[in-house]
C-alpha positions in Angstrom: -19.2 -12.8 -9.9 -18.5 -9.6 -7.6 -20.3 -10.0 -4.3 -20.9 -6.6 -3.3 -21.5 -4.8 0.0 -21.1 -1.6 0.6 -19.2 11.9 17.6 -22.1 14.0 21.3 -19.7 16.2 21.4 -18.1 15.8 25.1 -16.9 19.4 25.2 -15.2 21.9 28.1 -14.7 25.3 25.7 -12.4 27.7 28.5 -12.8 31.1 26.7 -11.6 34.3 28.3 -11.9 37.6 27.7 -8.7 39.1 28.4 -6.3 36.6 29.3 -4.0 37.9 31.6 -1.1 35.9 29.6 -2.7 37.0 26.3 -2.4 33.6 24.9 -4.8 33.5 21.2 -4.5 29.7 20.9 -8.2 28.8 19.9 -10.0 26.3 21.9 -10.4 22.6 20.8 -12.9 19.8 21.6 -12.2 16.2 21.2 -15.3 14.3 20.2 -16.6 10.6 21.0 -15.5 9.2 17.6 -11.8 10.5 17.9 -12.5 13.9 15.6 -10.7 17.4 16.9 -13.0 20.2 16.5 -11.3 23.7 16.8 -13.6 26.6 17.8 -12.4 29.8 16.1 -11.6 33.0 18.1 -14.1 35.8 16.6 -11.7 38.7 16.0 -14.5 41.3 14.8 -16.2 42.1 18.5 -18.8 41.1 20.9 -21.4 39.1 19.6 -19.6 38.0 16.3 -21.1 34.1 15.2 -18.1 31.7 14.5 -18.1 28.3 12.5 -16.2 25.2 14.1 -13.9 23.2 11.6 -14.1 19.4 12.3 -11.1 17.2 11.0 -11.5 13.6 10.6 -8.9 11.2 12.7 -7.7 7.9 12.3 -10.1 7.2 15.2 -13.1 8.2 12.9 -12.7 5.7 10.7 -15.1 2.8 11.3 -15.5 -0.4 9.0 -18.9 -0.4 7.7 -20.8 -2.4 4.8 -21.4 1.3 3.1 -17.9 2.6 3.8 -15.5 4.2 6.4 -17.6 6.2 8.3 -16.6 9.5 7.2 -16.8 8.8 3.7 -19.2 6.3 2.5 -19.4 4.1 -0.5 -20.3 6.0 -3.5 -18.4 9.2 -2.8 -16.1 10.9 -5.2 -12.7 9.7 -5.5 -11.0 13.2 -4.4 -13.4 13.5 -1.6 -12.5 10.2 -0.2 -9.0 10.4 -0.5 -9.0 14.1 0.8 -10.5 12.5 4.1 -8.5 9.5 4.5 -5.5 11.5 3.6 -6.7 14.4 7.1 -7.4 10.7 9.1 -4.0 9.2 7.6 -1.7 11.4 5.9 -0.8 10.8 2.2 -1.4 8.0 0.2 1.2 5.2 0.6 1.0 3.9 -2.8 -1.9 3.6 -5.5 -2.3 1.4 -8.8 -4.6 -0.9 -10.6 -7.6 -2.5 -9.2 -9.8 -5.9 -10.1 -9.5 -6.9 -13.5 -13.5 -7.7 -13.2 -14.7 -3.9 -11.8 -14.7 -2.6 -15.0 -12.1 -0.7 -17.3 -11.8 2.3 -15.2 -10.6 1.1 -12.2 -7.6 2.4 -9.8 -6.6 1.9 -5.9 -5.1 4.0 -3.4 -3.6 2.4 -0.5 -2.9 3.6 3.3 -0.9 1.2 5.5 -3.3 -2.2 5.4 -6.2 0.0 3.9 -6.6 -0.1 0.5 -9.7 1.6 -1.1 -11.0 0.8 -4.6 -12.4 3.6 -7.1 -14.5 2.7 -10.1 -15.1 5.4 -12.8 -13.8 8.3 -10.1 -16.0 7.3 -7.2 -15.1 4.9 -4.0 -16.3 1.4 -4.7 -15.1 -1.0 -2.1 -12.2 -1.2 0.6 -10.1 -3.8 1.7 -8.1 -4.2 4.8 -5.0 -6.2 4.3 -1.7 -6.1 5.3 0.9 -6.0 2.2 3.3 -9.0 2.4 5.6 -8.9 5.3 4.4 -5.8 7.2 1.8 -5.1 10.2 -1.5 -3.9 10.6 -0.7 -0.4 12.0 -4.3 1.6 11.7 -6.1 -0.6 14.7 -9.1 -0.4 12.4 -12.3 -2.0 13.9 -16.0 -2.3 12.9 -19.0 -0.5 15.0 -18.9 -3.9 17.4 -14.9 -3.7 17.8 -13.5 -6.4 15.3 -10.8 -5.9 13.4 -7.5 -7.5 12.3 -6.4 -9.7 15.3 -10.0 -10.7 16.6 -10.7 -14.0 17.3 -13.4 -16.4 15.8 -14.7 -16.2 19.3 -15.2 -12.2 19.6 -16.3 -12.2 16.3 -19.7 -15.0 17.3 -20.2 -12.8 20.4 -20.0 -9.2 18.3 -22.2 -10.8 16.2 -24.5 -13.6 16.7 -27.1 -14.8 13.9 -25.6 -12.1 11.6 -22.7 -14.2 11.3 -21.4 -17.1 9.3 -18.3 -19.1 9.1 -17.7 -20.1 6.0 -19.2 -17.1 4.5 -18.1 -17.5 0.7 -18.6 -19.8 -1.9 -16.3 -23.3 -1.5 -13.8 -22.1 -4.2 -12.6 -19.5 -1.5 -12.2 -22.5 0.8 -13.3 -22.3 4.1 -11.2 -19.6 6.3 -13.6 -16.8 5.6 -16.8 -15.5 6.9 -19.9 -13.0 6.2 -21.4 -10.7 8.1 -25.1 -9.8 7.3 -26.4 -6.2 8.1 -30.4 -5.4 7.8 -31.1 -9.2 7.3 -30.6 -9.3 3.8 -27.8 -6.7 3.0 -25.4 -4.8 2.6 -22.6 -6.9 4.0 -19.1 -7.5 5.3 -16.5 -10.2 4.7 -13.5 -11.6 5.8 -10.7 -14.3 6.0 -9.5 -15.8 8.9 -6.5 -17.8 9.8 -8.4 -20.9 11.1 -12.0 -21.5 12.2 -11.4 -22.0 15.4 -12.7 -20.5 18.4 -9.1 -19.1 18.8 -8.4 -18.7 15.0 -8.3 -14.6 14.2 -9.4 -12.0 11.8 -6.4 -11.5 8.7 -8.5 -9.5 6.6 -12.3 -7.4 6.7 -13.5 -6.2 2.9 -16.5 -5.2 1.4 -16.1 -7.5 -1.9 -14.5 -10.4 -2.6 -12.3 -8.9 -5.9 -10.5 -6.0 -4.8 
C-alpha cells in the first residue's frame, strides 16, 4: 500500500538613459524566494513595454506535500525536470522507480533529490542522500526543516501536525508524518533516533519511491 502525499519582489531597477560608460548590461532583481529576475533593455525607443524572465534557483525550491514549489506534483515530466535542471543543473543520474507505482515508472536524480515520474508526469520526491555522500542542496520545508533538523525543531515547526512514529510498525519507529489541512496531503520522514536530539535523514512524499 502507497501512502501518498503530494517571491514581493524586493527590487532597486538603476536604469539610465545614456550612461556615460555605455555599459548595456540589463538590470536584475533578486527576489524573496532566491529567483533572479532580469529586466530586459527595450532597444526599439521610448515607451517600448518589456517582459521580465524569471529563472528558478536552488533557493526556490521548497519541500511541500504537493511538490517543490516551482513545480508541483502532477506536472509533466519535461517541465519538471526543465526547472530543476535552471535551479540545479543537469540531472545527476536517472533510472527505475518503485516496483509498486505502476509499469511506467522512471526517476531522475539531483544530488539527495530524487524525483519520481509515473506515466510522464512528476509523482512523488524523495530526499535522500545516496550511500556515502552528503546532503549538498540545504533543502528545507516552508517552516525550515530539512536534512539535519532535530526532533526538537521539528515539534516546534510543527506542533499538533506532527507525529513520531508516523508510519505503520513494519517501518519501525524512526520516522514521522506531517499532516497539512488536517486530513491531507502530507509529508514524511525518517529520523536517526526519536530523541529530542535525534535529526531529520530523509523528507519524502511517499513511502515507495
Amino acid at each position: 500500500m502507497r501512502l501518498r502525499v503530494f517571491l514581493v519582489v524586493t527590487a532597486v531597477a538603476l536604469l539610465s538613459a545614456g550612461c556615460p560608460d555605455g555599459d548595456d548590461d540589463p538590470p536584475t532583481t533578486t527576489t524573496s524566494s532566491g529567483a533572479v529576475t532580469t529586466l530586459p533593455v527595450s532597444t526599439t525607443g521610448a515607451g517600448a513595454t518589456t517582459t521580465p524572465t524569471t529563472s528558478p534557483t536552488a533557493a526556490a525550491v521548497v519541500l511541500r506535500p504537493d511538490g517543490l514549489g516551482i513545480v508541483a506534483i502532477g506536472a509533466t515530466m519535461d517541465s519538471t525536470i526543465a526547472a530543476l535542471d535552471a535551479a540545479f543543473g543537469p540531472v545527476d543520474e536517472s533510472g527505475t522507480g518503485c516496483e509498486l507505482a505502476g509499469p511506467d515508472v522512471s526517476t531522475v536524480r539531483w544530488d539527495e533529490l530524487r524525483v519520481q515520474f509515473v506515466s510522464g508526469m512528476f509523482e512523488s520526491y524523495n530526499v535522500r542522500p545516496p550511500p556515502g555522500q552528503p546532503a549538498v542542496l540545504d533543502l528545507e520545508t516552508d517552516a525550515g526543516i530539512g536534512l539535519g533538523s532535530t526532533v526538537a525543531q521539528l515539534e516546534d515547526a510543527y506542533g499538533l501536525q506532527l507525529t513520531i512514529p508516523g508510519l505503520p510498525p513494519e517501518f519501525g519507529g524512526e520516522n514521522f508524518k506531517i499532516v497539512f489541512g488536517g486530513i491531507g496531503p502530507e509529508l514524511y520522514g525518517t529520523l536517526s533516533d526519536t530523541s529530542a536530539a535525534g535529526t531529520v535523514t530523509a523528507i519524502f512524499t511517499q513511502v515507495c519511491e
